[in-house]
N, C-alpha and C positions, 0 to 999 in steps of 0.2 A: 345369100350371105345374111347373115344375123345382125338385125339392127343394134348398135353398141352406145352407150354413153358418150364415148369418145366419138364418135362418129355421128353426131347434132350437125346441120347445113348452118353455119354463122356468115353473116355476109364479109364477107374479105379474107376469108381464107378457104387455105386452097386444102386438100385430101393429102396426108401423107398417110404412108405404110410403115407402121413400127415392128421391128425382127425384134420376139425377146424368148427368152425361157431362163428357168430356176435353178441354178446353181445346185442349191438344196436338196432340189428333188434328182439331179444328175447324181451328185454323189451315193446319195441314197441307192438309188437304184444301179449302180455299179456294186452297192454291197446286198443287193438283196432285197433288199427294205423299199419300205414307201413312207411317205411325207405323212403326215397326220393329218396335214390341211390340203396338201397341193394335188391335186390328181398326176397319176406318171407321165399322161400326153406333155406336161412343162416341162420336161427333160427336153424335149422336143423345141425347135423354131415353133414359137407361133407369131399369128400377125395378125395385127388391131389396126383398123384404119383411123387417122386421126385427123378432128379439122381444128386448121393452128395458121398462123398467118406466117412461121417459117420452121425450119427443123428445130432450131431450139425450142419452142415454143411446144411442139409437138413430142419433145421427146421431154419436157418439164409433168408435160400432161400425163403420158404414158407412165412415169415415174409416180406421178401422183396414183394413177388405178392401182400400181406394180411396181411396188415400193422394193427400191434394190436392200433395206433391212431385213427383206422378208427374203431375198436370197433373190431375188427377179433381177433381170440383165441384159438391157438394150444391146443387140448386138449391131442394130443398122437400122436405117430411116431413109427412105425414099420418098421424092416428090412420085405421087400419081398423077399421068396428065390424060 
């Protein structure tokens, strides 16, 4: 696994797992097309691990890398234990 920004060890929190992909790049690619910015795998679930002291916190962060203006789209947040 690839070390991530979001994924720093901070002491008092715990790993979560954020479900996202791009709206943008879905539509697109149901017409054909591709995103100008977004490579096609964001059509796709991807998952970023996040350290955050709860789910809000962690899906604040995720939002901040994966900005839902940019078409990006939290579909689910898990504690990893």
């Amino acid at each position: 696994m690839l070390t991530d920004p979001l994924d720093c060890p901070k002491p008092g929190c715990r790993s979560f797992e954020v479900q996202l992909y791009n709206q943008e790049v879905r539509e697109l690619l149901k017409q054909n097309k591709h995103h100008t910015r977004y490579s096609d795998r964001w059509a796709d679930i991807n998952r970023q691990v996040v350290q955050a002291h709860d789910e809000g916190e962690a899906r604040q962060l995720a939002a901040r890398r994966y900005p839902p203006e940019e078409g990006f789209v939290i579909s689910g947040v898990s504690n990893i234990h």
